[in-house]
Steps between C-alpha positions, in 0.01 A plus 500: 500500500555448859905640595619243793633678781871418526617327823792690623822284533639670823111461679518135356815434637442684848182333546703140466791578652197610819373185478804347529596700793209446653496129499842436600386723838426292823080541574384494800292195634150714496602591170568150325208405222484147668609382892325304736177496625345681195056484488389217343123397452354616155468134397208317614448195328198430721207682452322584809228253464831217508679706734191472743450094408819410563543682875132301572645162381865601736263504806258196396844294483615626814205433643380185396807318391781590669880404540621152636868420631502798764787432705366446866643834622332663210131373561576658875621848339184457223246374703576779798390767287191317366564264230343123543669178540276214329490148569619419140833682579422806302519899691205723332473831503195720624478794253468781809831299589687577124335836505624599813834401425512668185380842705758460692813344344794722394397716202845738483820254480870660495737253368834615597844488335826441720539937354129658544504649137395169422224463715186382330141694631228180353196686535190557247613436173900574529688260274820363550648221309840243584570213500434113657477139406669155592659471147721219513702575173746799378383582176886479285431752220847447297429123520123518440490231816369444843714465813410429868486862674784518792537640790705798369236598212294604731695732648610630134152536410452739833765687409398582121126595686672751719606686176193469336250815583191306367555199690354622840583186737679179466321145589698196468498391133672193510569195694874429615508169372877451662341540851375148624409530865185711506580725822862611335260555132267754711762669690780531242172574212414848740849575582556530110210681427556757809852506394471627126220693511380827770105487318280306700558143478256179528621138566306162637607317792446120453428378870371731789828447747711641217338791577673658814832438359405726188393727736763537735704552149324757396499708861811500500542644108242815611688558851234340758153292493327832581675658144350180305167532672516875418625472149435144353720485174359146439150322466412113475365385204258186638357274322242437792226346284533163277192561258232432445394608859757347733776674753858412477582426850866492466503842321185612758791403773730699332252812445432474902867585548532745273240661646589513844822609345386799372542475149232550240354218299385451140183252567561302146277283334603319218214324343549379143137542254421136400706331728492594861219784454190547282621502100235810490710882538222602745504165736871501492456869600261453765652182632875651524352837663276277773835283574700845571209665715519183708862545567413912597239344749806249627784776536258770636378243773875499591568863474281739411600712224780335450640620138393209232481520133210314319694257261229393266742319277287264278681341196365377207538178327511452106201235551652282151756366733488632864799703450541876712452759203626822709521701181110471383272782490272307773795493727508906461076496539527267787767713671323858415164341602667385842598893524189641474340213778762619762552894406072473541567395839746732553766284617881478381551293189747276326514253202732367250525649123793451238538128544582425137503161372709630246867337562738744391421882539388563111232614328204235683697573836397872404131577438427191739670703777370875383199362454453336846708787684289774360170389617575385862665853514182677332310323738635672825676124608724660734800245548508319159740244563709277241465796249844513365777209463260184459484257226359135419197581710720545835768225429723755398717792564626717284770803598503669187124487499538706789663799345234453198218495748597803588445699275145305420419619905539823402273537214285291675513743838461829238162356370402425869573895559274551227433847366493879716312714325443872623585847344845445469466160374209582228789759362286735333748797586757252371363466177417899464874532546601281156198537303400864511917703632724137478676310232224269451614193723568412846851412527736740742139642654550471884215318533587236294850510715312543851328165399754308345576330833195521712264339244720278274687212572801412354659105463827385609568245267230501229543681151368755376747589221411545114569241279840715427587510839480164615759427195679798571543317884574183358126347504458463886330213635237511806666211638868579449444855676311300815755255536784802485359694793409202704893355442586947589285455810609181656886541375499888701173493756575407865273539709593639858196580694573251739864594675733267537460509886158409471567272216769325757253448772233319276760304339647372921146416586344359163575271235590744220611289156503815292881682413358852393 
């Protein structure tokens, strides 16, 4: 007979009320299990036999198809640095030309935040994940409805990002379907965003002379041109590419401005498989990847260097009825495989994950989201954009789905991290301590406390409670406990980055609709 080693109370009890201790304590940023910018790149869902195939087919497309539509100041910019005008209206692409560019295009990207400790370093395989979209529905969780998104829930949506720590930067979500004339829509859409949120911020500009009006907005929120130009808190999402293989001129217009304003662009191709690109994962791959290396060819002939994220952003149709299906497992291989293109070529990356088509945030709206999430994050994807919030494939919007996304982002971030293992780690000492002189289990050891923070991470607004417990608390629901914190964040949060002087001045010289 084998006498069980008593576990003393008082040990028991010091070890928990440790723990306790311990997690209550503020950690510093170094310290946290999951942040920003953590190594992605273990997944590879091409082999290197595909990998290599689809790069060959990037430059045969370049080469010998081409985009049509350049805007006329474009095919100057393109065809100055070597590209080929055609007779049938089409610009081709030598591959010396795409190689060259890809040499020497920006390969280290900071992303700045209005405050630098949310500055964003997109290099190698450093993941960050936020949010985006042109959702033009609220999702109304207590009504189980859709609404048309306002103005102001944009703004509310920034300000629930700035108090989320796994939500790294905040791209317009929604459409403010109470602003009409598009020029007021662009300037009042950034002013909200820059207004409830200090993490880096993206937004779209409809028309190129809208432009220098968001500019001159934005100098005079960071102090001076020169402090934008220095510290760029936002980047343009374009659009510069209609597919299958054609530029946008209006939104090429737009990028030219941008550019010569000194802000960073996301070069954004949104192909959808069947529809407007090849139903096949790999041609939808390769045609996506050869539409954003075209725009890297268009903004480097402008400025070389100039910081621009590859925005392979393929969607996928359910092919039974043409229908987006952002929630399918090819939309997470198409956006993984569009990963490992661009991290192979070294450049910065971006593409969307988390676009459930689930409605409502429930149990569909779940594994479609920490399904998609996980493997653009596993595959070193370093902005992955539309990860948290989204329902209905991108026609919705959902705030508590924000504070439930959440959480999924950092389980999601913790299996990017994946696993340290060293001396310490392996814990053989550890184990000679309880097995051979302890009590026979790990709890109260200070290595299980010196770990309890730095390796595990611990939700907001999940459960985790026994069966017991979750009576005991009155049988808690996932959505009751989101919608409490986001009503506790947007009944107490104000957000005053901005100081009312400089709020003052943007308000006499710009057409500001939003009371904050």
């Amino acid at each position: 007979m084998i006498e069980k080693t008593p576990i003393p109370r008082s040990r028991r009890a010091g070890g928990r009320m440790a723990r306790k201790s311990l997690r209550a304590a503020p950690l510093a940023d170094e310290l946290r299990p999951v942040r920003a910018g953590l190594e992605g790149g273990r997944y590879k869902p091409l082999d290197e036999a595909g990998l290599n195939a689809v790069v060959e087919t990037v430059f045969q497309i370049l080469e010998e198809i081409g985009l049509s539509q350049a805007p006329e100041s474009g095919i100057a910019y393109m065809t100055a640095a070597g590209a080929i005008a055609g007779d049938d209206g089409r610009v081709r692409f030598p591959r010396a030309l795409v190689e060259d560019t890809i040499a020497n295009a920006a390969r280290t990207i900071t992303l700045h935040g209005q405050d630098p400790k949310y500055d964003l370093n997109l290099s190698g395989t450093k993941v960050h994940c936020g949010t985006a979209g042109a959702a033009v529905h609220l999702v109304d969780v207590a009504g189980k409805a859709y609404r048309e998104s306002y103005l102001k829930d944009i703004y509310d949506a920034a300000r629930i990002v700035e108090n989320m720590d796994n939500i790294h930067f905040f791209q317009r979500p929604m459409v403010a379907r109470d602003v009409e004339d598009p020029l007021d829509l662009d300037i009042n859409t950034l002013y909200a965003c820059v207004a409830g949120t200090r993490k880096h911020v993206g937004v779209s500009f409809t028309e190129g002379e809208f432009v220098p009006e968001a500019l001159s907005m934005l100098h005079k929120i960071a102090g001076s041109e020169e402090a934008f130009r220095a510290r760029p808190f936002v980047s343009n999402s374009n659009c510069f590419v209609v597919p299958p293989l054609r530029f946008a001129t209006e939104s090429c217009l737009v990028m030219e401005e941008v550019v010569k304003g000194g802000m960073p662009v996301l070069l954004l191709s949104a192909g959808q498989a069947g529809a407007t690109a090849p139903a096949s994962i790999a041609g939808a791959v390769a045609q996506a990847v050869s539409e954003v290396l075209a725009g890297l060819v268009y903004v480097n002939a402008m400025v070389p260097g100039h910081p621009a994220i590859c925005g392979t952003w393929p969607f996928v149709s359910d092919l039974r009825t043409g229908a987006m299906s952002g929630g399918s497992g090819e939309q997470a291989l198409l956006t993984a495989a569009c990963a490992q293109v661009i991290n192979s070529f070294g450049l910065p990356s971006g593409s969307a994950a988390g676009m459930a088509d689930a409605k409502m945030p429930d149990a569909q709206s779940g594994y479609e989201k920490g399904s998609t999430v996980a493997m653009a994050g596993l595959s070193g994807l370093n902005m992955v954009y539309e990860s948290v919030g989204m329902h209905a494939s991108l026609l919705g919007f959902c705030m508590e789905s924000l504070i439930i996304d959440n959480d999924m982002l950092g389980q999601v971030m913790r299996c990017v991290r994946g696993i340290e293992v060293n001396e310490t780690t392996l814990s053989v000492q550890t184990m000679k301590d309880v097995c051979i002189d302890g009590p026979g289990h790990y709890l109260g050891h200070t290595a299980t406390i010196s770990v309890m923070q730095t390796e595990y991470v611990y939700p907001d607004v999940a459960d985790r409670s026994s069966p017991k417990e979750w009576e005991e608390l009155g049988k808690p629901v996932l959505l009751d406990k989101a919608t409490a914190r986001k009503e506790a964040i947007l009944s107490s949060f104000k957000p005053d980055h901005i100081s009312a002087e400089v709020d003052a001045a943007v308000r006499s010289n710009h057409k500001i609709l939003l009371e904050t």
